[in-house]
N, C-alpha and C positions, 0 to 999 in steps of 0.2 A: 687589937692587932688584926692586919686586915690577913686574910688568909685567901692567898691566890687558888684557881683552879685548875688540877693538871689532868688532862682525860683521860691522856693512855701510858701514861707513867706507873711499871711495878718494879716491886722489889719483891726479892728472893731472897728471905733468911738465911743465914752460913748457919746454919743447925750445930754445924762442928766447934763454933766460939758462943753460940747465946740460943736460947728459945723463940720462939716464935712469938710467946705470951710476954717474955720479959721485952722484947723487942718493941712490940709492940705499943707496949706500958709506957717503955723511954721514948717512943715519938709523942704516945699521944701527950702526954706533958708539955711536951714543947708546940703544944698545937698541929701535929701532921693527923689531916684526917686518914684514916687506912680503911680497906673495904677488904671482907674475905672472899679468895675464891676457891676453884678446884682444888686447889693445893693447902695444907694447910701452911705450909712454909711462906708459902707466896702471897703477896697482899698488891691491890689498888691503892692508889694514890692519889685520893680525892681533893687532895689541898693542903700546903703547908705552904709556912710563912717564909719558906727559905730552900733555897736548889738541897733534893737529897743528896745531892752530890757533894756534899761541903759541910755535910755534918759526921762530930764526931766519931757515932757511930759506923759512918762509913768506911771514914779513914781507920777505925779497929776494924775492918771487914765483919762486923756485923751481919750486911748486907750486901746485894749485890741490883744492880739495875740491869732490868731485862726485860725482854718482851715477853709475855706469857707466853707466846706461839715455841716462843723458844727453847723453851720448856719441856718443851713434849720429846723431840729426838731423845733426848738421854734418856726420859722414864720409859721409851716404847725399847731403849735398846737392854734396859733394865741389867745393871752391871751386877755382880757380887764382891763381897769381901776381897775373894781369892780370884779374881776375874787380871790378867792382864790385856788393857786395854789400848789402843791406839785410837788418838782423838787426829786426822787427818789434815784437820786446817783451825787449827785449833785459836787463832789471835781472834779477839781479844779476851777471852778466857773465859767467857760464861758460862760456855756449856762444858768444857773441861773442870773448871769448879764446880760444878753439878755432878759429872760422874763421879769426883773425888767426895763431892758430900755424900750422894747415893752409896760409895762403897765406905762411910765410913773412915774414909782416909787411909784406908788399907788395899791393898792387892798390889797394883803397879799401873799409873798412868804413864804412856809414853803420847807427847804434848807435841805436836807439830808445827811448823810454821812456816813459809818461804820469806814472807816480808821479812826483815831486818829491824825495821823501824816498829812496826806490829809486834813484834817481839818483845819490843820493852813495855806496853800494854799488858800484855799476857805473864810476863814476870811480875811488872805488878801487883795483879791482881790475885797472881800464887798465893804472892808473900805474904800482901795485905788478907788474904782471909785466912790463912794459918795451912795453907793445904803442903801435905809432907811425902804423898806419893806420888811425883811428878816426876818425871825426866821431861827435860825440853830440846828438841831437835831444833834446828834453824837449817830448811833444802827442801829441793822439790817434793811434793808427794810423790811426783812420778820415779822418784827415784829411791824411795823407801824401802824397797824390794831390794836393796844390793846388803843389806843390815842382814839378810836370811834369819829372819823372825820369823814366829809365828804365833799370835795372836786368839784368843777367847771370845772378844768382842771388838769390833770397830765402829767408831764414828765417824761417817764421811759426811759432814755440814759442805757441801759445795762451794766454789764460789760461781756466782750467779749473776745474770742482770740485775736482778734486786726487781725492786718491786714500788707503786706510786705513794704507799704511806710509809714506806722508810727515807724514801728520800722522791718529794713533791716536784722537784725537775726532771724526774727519771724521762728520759731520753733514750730509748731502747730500738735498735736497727734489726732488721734481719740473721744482717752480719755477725752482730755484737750475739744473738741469742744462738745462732749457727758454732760459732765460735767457742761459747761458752760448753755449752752439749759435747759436743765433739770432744774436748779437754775433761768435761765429765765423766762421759762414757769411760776415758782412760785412765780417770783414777780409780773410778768403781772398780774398772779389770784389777788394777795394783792392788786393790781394797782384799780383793776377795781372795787374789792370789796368796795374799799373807796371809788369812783366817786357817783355823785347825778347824780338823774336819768335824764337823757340828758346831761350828764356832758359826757367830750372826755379825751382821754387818746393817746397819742403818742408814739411808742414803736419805738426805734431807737438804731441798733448797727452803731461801723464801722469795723465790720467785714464781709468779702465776703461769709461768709458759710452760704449755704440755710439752713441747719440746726438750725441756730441761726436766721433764719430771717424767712423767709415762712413757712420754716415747724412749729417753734413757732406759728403765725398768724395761720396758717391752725389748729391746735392743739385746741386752744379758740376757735373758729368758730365752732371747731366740738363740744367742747364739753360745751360751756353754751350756756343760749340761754336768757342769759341780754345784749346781745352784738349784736352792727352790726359796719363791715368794712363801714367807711368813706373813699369814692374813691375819693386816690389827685392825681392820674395819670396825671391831667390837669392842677395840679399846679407846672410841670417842663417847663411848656411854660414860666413861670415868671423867671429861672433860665438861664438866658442866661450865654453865656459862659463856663457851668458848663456840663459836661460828665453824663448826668443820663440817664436813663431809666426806664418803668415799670418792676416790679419786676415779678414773678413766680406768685405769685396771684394779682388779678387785681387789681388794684384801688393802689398800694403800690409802692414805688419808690426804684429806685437802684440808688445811684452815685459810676461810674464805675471810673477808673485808666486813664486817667492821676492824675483826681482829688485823692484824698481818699477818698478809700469805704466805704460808709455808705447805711443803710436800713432801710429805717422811714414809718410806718404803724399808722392811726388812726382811732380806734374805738369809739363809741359812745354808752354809756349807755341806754338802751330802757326803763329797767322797775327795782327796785329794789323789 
């Protein structure tokens, strides 16, 4: 059997339906090489004879396909059991299935979306991996603020110009990266406005433009002052194997190229 190579293909164990160990056991039978990394959950995908996408264990949510980079927001936002959480742009579900595996399937996700279409993604991939503390919004983030909630933890995954190893035509203007920031800036305000006081908020693109990432961060810093930068600069020590660095402001992380770039920033609410 010839066994193809795949370079930057991972998977992410659903802990919540199978082990990492039995997981592993049922690929490799079927010939899927796996490689360990930082996580024990998480595995490289050095070669299998067939798309992981279309094996059964998928379809039982067993797993989940993901980039390692993307990994990291939810472990630096680091949820609890009893944590209620709001995931901001939550389609296609990766990293909302993360915070729901991280808390155990317990506390309370609230799962956000605007797309319509992306929606049905992110349903999916609820159902398919057994996750049960979910509510799913479908509307603006910018308008999440009219619910008068108030929130433990938030995830603001951006959306971003993206970046040239997610997608190799990336075509990126001024405009387009002007545009994007600006509409950042404005969900972070929404983000933080809903957090209770000592509650954290995680701001993560994967996009490389300081624009979309530091100067955003620098932009809040400068201008409220319910806010202070949580320094994770120390928590790329736990990232072995993985390309990051501190970002342009301190305490904030870069994952640089080989891996995909991303830039994960957390604040924490002082006083409302």
């Amino acid at each position: 059997m010839t066994i193809s190579t795949v370079e930057t293909q991972y998977i992410r164990v659903n802990t919540l339906k199978i082990t990492p160990k039995e997981l592993k056991g049922r690929l490799k039978s079927k010939g899927v090489k796996l490689e360990n990394t930082f996580l024990d959950y998480m595995f490289k995908v050095k070669g299998a004879p067939f798309s992981m996408g279309a094996t059964p264990e998928y379809l039982f949510g067993y797993y989940y396909l993901q980039s390692i980079s993307s990994t990291i927001p939810p472990l630096v936002l680091n949820p609890s059991e009893n944590d209620v959480v709001l995931d901001m742009c939550s389609a296609p579900g990766g990293k909302t299935t993360h915070l729901s595996q991280l808390m155990n399937n317990k506390g309370v996700v609230v799962a956000n979306e605007l797309n319509r279409k992306r929606m049905r993604s992110l349903k999916s991939n609820i159902y398919r991996m057994g996750i049960t503390n979910t509510i799913l919004l479908n509307m603006d983030a910018l308008r999440l603020k009219k619910f008068n909630m108030l929130f433990d933890k938030i995830l603001l995954d951006a959306p971003c110009t993206g970046n040239p190893i997610k997608d190799k035509n990336r075509v990126v203007s001024k405009r387009d990266i002007r545009y994007c920031a600006l509409r950042q800036k404005n969900m972070l305000n929404v983000g933080i406005d809903m957090l209770k006081e000592g509650g954290e908020i995680v701001y993560s693109t994967c996009s490389p433009e300081i624009e979309e990432n530091e100067d955003v961060i620098e932009y809040i810093l400068n201008t409220r002052r319910d806010i202070e930068l949580v320094d994770v600069g120390e928590f790329k020590n736990n990232l072995k194997g993985i390309s990051v660095i501190e970002g342009k402001v301190r305490g904030t992380l870069k994952v640089v190229p080989p891996n995909e770039p991303f830039f994960i920033a957390k604040l924490r609410k002082i006083k409302n």
